[in-house]
Each structure stands twice: as structure tokens, then as C-alpha cells.
C-alpha positions as CSV (number, residue, x, y, z in Angstrom):
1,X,121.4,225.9,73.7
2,X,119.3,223.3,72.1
3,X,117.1,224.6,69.5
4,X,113.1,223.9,69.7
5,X,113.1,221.0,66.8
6,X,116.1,219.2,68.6
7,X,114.5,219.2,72.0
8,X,111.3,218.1,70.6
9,X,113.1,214.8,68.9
10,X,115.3,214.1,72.1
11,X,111.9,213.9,74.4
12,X,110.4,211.6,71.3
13,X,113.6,209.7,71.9
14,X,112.9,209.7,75.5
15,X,109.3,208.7,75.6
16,X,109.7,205.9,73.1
17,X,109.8,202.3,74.6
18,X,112.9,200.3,75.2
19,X,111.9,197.3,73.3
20,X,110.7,196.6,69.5
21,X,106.7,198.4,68.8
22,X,104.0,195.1,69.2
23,X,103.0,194.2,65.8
24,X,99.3,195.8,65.0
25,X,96.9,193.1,65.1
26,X,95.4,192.2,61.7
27,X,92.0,190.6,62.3
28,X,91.5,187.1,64.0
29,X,91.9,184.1,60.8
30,X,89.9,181.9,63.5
31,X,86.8,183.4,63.7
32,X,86.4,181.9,59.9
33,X,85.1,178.4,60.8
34,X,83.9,177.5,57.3
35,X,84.0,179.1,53.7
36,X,82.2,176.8,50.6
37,X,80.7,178.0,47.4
38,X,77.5,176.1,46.5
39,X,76.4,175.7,43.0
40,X,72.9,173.8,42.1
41,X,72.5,172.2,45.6
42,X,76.0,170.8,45.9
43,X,78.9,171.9,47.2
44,X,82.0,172.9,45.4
45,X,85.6,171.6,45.9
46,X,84.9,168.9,48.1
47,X,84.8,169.2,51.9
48,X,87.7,171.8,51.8
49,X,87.4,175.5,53.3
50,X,88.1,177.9,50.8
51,X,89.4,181.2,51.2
52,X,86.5,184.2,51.2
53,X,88.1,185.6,48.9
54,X,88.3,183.2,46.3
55,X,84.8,181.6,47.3
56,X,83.4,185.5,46.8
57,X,85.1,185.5,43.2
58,X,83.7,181.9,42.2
59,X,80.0,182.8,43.5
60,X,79.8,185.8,41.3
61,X,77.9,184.1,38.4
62,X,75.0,182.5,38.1
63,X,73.0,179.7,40.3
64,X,76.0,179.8,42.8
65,X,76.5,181.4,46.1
66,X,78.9,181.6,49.0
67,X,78.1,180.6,52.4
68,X,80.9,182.0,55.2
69,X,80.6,180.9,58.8
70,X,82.1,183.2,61.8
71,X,82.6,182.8,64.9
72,X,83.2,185.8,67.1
73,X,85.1,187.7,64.7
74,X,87.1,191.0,65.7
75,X,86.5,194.3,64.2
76,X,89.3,194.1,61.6
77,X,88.4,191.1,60.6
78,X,84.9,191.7,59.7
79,X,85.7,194.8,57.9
80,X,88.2,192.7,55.9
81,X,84.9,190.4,55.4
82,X,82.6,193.7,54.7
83,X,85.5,194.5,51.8
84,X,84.9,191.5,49.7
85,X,81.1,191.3,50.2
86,X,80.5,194.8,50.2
87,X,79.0,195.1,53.6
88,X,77.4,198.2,54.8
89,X,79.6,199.7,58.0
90,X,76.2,199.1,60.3
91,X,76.4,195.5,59.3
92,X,79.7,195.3,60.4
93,X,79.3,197.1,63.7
94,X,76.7,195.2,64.5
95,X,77.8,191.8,63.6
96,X,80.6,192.4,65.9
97,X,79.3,192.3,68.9
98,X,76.7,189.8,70.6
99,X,73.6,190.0,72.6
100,X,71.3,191.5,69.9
101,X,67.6,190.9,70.1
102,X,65.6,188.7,67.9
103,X,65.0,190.5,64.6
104,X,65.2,191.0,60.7
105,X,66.0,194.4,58.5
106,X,66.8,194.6,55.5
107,X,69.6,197.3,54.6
108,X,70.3,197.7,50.4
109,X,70.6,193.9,49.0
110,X,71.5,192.4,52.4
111,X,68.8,191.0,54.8
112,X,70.0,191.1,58.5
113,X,68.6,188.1,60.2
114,X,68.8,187.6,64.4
115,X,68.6,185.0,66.3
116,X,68.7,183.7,69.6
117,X,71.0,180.4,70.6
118,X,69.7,178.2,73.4
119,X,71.3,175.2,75.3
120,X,70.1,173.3,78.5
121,X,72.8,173.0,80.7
122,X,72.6,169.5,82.6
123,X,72.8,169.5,86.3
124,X,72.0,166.3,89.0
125,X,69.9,169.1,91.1
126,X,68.8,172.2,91.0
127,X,70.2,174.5,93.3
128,X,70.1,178.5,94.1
129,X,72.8,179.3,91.8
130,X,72.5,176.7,88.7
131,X,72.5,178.0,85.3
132,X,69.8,175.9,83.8
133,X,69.6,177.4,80.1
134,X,73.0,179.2,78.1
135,X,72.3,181.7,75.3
136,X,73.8,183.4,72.9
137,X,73.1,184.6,69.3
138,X,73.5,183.8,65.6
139,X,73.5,186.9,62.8
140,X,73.0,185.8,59.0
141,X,73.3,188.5,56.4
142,X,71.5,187.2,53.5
143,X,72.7,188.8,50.1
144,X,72.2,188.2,46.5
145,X,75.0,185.2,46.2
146,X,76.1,185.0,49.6
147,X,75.2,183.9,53.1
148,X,77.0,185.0,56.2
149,X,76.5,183.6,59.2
150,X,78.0,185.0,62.3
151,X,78.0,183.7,65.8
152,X,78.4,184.9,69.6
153,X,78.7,182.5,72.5
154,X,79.8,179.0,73.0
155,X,76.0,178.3,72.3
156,X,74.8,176.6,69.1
157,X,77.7,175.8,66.5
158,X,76.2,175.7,63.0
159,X,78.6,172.9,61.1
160,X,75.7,170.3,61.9
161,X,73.1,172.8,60.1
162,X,75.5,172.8,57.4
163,X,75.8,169.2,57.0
164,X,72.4,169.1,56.9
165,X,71.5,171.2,54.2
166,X,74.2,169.5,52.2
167,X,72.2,166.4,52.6
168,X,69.3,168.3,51.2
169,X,70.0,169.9,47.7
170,X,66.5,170.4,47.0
171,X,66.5,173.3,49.8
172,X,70.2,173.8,49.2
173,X,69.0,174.9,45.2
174,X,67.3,178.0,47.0
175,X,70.3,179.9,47.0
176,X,71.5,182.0,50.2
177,X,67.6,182.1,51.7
178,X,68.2,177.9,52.0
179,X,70.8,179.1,55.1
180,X,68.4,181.3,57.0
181,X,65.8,178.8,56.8
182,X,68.3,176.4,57.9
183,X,69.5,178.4,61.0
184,X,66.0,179.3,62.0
185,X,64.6,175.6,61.8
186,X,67.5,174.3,64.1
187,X,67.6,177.1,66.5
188,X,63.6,176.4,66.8
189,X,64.7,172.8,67.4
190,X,67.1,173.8,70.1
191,X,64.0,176.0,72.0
192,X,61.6,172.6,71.8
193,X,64.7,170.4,73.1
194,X,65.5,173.0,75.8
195,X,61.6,173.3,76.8
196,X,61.1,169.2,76.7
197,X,64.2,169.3,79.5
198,X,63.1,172.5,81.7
199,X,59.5,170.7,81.8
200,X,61.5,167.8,83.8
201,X,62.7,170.5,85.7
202,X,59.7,171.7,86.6
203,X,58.1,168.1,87.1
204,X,61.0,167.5,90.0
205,X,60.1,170.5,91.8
206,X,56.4,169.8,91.7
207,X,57.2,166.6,92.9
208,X,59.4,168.3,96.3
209,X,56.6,170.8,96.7
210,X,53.7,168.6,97.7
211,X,56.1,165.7,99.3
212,X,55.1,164.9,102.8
213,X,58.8,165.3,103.9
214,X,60.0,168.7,102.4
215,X,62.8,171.3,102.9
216,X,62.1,174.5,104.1
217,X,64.6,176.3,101.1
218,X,62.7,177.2,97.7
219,X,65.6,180.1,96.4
220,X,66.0,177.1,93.5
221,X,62.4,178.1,92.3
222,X,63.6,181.8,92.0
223,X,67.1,180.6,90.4
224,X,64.5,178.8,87.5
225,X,62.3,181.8,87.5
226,X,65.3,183.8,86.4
227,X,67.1,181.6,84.2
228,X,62.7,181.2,82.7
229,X,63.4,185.1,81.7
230,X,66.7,184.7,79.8
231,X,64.7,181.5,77.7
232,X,61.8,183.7,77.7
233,X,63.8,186.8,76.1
234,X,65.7,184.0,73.0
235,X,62.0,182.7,72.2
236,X,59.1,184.9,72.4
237,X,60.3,188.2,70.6
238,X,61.0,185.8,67.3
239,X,57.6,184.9,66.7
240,X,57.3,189.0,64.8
241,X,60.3,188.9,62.7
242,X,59.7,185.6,61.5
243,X,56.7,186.6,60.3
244,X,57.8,189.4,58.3
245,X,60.6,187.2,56.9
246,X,57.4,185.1,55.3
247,X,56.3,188.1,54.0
248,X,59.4,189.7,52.1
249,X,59.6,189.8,48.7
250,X,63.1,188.2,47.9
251,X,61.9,184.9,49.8
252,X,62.1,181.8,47.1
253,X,58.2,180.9,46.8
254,X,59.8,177.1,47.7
255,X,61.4,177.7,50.6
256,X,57.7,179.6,52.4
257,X,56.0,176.0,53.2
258,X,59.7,175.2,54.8
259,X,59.4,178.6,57.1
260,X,55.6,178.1,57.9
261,X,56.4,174.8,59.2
262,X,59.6,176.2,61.4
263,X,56.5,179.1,62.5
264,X,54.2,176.2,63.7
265,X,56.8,175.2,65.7
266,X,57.6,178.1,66.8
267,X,54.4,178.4,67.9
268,X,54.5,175.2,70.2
269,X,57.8,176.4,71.6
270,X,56.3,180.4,72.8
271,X,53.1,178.0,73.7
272,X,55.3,176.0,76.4
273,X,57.7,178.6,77.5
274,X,54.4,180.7,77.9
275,X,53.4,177.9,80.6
276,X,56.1,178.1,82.3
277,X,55.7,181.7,84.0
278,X,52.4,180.5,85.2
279,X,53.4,176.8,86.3
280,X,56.5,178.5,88.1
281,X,53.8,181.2,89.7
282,X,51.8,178.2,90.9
283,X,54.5,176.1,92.4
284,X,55.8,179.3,94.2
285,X,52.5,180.2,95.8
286,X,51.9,177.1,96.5
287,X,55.3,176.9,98.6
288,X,54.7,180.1,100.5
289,X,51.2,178.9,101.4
290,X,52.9,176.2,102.9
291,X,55.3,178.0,104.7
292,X,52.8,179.9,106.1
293,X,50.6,176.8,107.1
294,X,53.8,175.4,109.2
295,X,54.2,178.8,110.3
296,X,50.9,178.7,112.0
297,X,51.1,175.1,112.9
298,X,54.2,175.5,115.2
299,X,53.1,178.8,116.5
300,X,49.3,176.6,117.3
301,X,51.9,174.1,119.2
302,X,53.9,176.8,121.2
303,X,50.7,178.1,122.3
304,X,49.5,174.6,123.2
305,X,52.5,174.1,125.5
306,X,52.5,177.2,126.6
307,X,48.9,176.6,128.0
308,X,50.1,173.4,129.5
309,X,52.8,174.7,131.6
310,X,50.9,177.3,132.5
311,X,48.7,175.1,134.9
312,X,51.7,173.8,137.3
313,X,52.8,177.6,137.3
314,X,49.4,178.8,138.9
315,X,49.2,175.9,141.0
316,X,52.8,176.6,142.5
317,X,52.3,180.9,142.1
318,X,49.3,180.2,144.6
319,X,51.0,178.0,146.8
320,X,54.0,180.0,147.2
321,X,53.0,183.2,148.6
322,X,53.6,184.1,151.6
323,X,50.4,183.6,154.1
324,X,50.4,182.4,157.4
325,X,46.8,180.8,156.9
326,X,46.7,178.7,154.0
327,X,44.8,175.5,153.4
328,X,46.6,172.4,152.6
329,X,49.9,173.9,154.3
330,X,49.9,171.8,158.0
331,X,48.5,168.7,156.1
332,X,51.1,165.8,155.5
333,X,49.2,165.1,152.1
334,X,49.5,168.7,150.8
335,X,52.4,168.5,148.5
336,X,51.3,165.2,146.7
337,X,47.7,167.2,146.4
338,X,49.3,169.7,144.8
339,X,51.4,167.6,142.2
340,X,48.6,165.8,141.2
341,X,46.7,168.9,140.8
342,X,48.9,169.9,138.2
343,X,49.0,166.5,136.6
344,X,45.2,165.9,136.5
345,X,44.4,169.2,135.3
346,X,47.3,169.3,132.8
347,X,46.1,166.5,131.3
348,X,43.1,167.2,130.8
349,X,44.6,170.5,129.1
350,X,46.4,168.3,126.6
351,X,43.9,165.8,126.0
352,X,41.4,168.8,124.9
353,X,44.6,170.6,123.3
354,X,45.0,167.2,121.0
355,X,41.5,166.1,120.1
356,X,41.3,169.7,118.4
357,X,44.4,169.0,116.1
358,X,46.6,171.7,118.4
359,X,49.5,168.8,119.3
């Protein structure tokens, strides 16, 4: 008999696959799109991306910082990032995944800053199912000497923000703040830009609405009115966080009149995507009024023709029954009498049926 530790490793033996174990995955090394330390306003080692590792060791001294760029990194490889910068685990839980709401929090030295990514998506016409505006969302963690930015989506990729700021090292001096006001001022860019197209939009379907020759479809305006609440949800609930960013303590004092000029125009942007939902309401009422109108205008014309036809109907009901004594019967001119009975009188019915706007 087989004894009870020698049964146990003969079913191991058993259950174990044929082929060699998969390799355990070790984080994704793409989701780093760019890694550069910056030291007063300019950046260090030339164009070249740095390892995090080495970038976090070189920013650890004065005036200097690190500014890592993800893309849609995997679990381990933000916990392999959380390591080196010393990341709380909620950071790194939520930086994982996507589709947060605008925000900011602070959590020990690191500032969590959300935001929403916006993109118009071109399209000759607008139809029941076209996606008119693509989102997504951008996390930077904001620490003592380092900036992490981390993005969901295909929307919004940040290596023309950072190209930017290089440009600038006045702003770029401010140390990891410089990156969040960075972010923030081009995603308010991107809401302006997607605004100026849905306005066009908007001025296209106006333009269908009130044109004398018009389709009877309008599911487009609902497709817009949906696609309004996925802008809407990206711009309006920033307007509170970036407030209390102004207010927060750790903010350079140079970089304020930077973020009060990205709040102004934030301000325009929640001012026009506002509009919208009214605008959109107006256009759609305005549509079903009009369905309504034609509505009533065809059933005004059936009625008309039905009031016309009934004339020859009478006329030939009372003719046609069945009496032995009628007059007109015997005469040779009674058939041509009746006809243009009907044609008299049924013209008359129109005319009187068209001079009140019926036909």
C-alpha cells in the first residue's frame, strides 16, 4: 500500500501541467514613458530617459527634482514605483486604475492631483451613434522632489506639456508644483479647444433644425446630449479642487498668479459647457414642436380630403338605393347631373378647404 505522504506527491505529480510554469509577470517597463531629473529650471543629462531609480537617487539634494511619466502602468509596476518614492499603498491602488473624478488630497508629503483628459473626435456628420468627445484621466502625485504623473486612456499624452515647461525655466525653477500647474493649464486648453469644436457642432444642427427642407430623424441631438454629459462630468467638478489647490500651503507663492490665470479659464470653459445643456434643450424642443406642427398639418390635410371625397360618396349613397320612385332616374341627363354635382360641390369644398390654409 502506498503510504499517505506518497499518495499526496503522486496526485501533485498528477495535477501539475505538462509543459514549463509561465514566467510570473514583473511589472510592464512600458508604462514608463519618460524619467528626467530637473535641477534650477533645466534638465539634466540631456534629452535621455533615465532610469527611476537613478533619477530618484540624483533628485535627493537640493533645488532638484524628478519628474516620472506613466502610462497605464500595471500593479507590480507601480508598487516597484511606490518603492523608490515611497508611495503610500492608497496611492498606488489608486493610481492604477482610471476613471477617477476630478479632485486633490493630500496624503503625508504627497499631493494627489486628478484630472480629466478631453479630446474632440472629428466626424464629417453627426449621426445617432458618433462619439463626439473621448476622455480619460491624468493622476500627478506631487512630493517634496518629485512629480509623478500617471495617465489612463489614449486621451491627452503629456510629452508636449513637458516640452513646454522645458522651454520655460522660470516656471520649471518651481520645483515639482511647476508639473501640476503645467498639467492643469493644458488640460484646461484641451476643454476650451473641445468646446470651440462642439459649438460648431451645435451651430450645424441649428442650422438643420429651422431649414425649410428637414429630416424627420433627431436621435443625433440625443447622441450630443449624451456625449454633453461625459464633457460635462471632465469639466465642471474641477472648478472645487482647483480652488483648494490655490489655497494649500506647499504651493510656490510664484506659481499662484500661473493657477489663477488657468482658474479664469477654467471659468470660460464650465461657462460654455454650462450653455450647452440649455442650447441642446432649445434645439430639442424646438424639433418636437415641429414634429408636432407637421403632425397636425398632415392630419389638417387627411381631414381635408377626407371631406372632399366625402361629397361624391353622398351623392352616389343617395342615388344608389334601391327605390322605384326616384327623381332624376327616367331622365337621359340624370347621370351627367349627378357627376357634376359632385364636381361643383367638391370644388367648392376645396376651394373653401384651401383659402383657410387646410391644402
Amino acid at each position: 500500500m502506498l503510504g499517505r505522504r506518497t499518495f499526496s506527491r503522486l496526485l501533485e505529480n498528477l495535477q501539475r501541467p505538462a509543459g514549463p510554469l509561465p514566467a510570473q509577470r514583473r511589472g510592464n517597463p512600458d508604462a514608463v514613458v519618460d524619467c528626467a531629473v530637473y535641477v534650477a529650471g533645466a534638465r539634466r543629462g540631456g534629452s535621455g530617459q533615465l532610469p527611476y531609480p537613478e533619477a530618484a537617487r540624483l533628485a535627493r539634494r537640493r533645488g532638484a527634482f524628478v519628474w516620472l511619466g506613466l502610462h497605464e502602468p500595471d500593479l507590480a509596476t507601480m508598487s516597484a514605483v511606490a518603492r523608490v518614492f515611497e508611495l503610500h499603498e492608497l496611492l498606488v491602488n489608486q493610481a492604477v486604475s482610471g476613471g477617477h473624478r476630478p479632485g486633490v488630497e493630500t496624503l503625508g508629503e504627497v499631493t494627489r492631483l486628478v484630472l480629466r483628459t478631453a479630446r474632440y473626435v472629428e466626424h464629417d456628420k453627426l449621426t445617432a451613434t458618433s462619439e463626439v468627445v473621448e476622455t480619460g484621466d491624468v493622476t500627478v502625485l506631487i512630493g517634496p522632489w518629485f512629480a509623478i504623473t500617471v495617465r489612463h486612456g489614449p486621451v491627452g499624452p503629456l510629452w508636449a506639456v513637458r516640452r513646454e515647461l522645458e522651454e520655460r525655466p522660470e516656471v520649471l525653477r518651481q520645483g515639482p508644483w511647476s508639473v501640476a500647474y503645467a498639467v492643469g493649464s493644458r488640460m484646461v486648453d484641451s476643454y476650451l479647444d473641445v468646446a470651440e469644436h462642439v459649438e460648431r457642432d451645435l451651430e450645424r444642427i441649428e442650422e438643420e433644425t429651422f431649414a425649410t427642407s428637414r429630416t424627420s430623424e433627431f436621435a443625433h441631438i440625443y447622441q450630443l446630449k449624451r456625449e454633453m454629459v461625459e464633457f460635462k462630468r471632465a469639466v465642471l467638478p474641477l472648478a472645487g479642487p482647483l480652488s483648494r489647490l490655490l489655497g494649500m500651503s506647499g504651493v510656490p507663492s510664484e506659481l499662484v498668479p500661473y493657477l489663477v490665470d488657468v482658474q479664469g479659464r477654467l471659468a470660460r470653459a464650465v461657462d460654455r459647457v454650462a450653455g450647452f445643456d440649455d442650447l441642446l434643450n432649445s434645439i430639442l424642443q424646438a424639433r418636437l414642436a415641429q414634429v408636432s406642427v407637421d403632425q397636425n398639418h398632415d392630419m389638417r390635410k387627411i381631414a381635408a380630403w377626407a371631406a372632399i371625397a366625402a361629397v361624391p360618396t353622398v351623392i352616389a349613397g343617395i342615388f344608389g338605393m334601391n327605390f322605384a320612385e326616384m327623381p332624376g332616374l327616367d331622365s337621359p341627363y340624370g347621370f351627367a347631373a349627378a357627376i357634376a354635382s359632385m364636381a361643383v360641390i367638391g370644388g367648392g369644398v376645396h376651394h373653401k378647404l384651401k383659402r383657410s390654409g387646410w391644402l
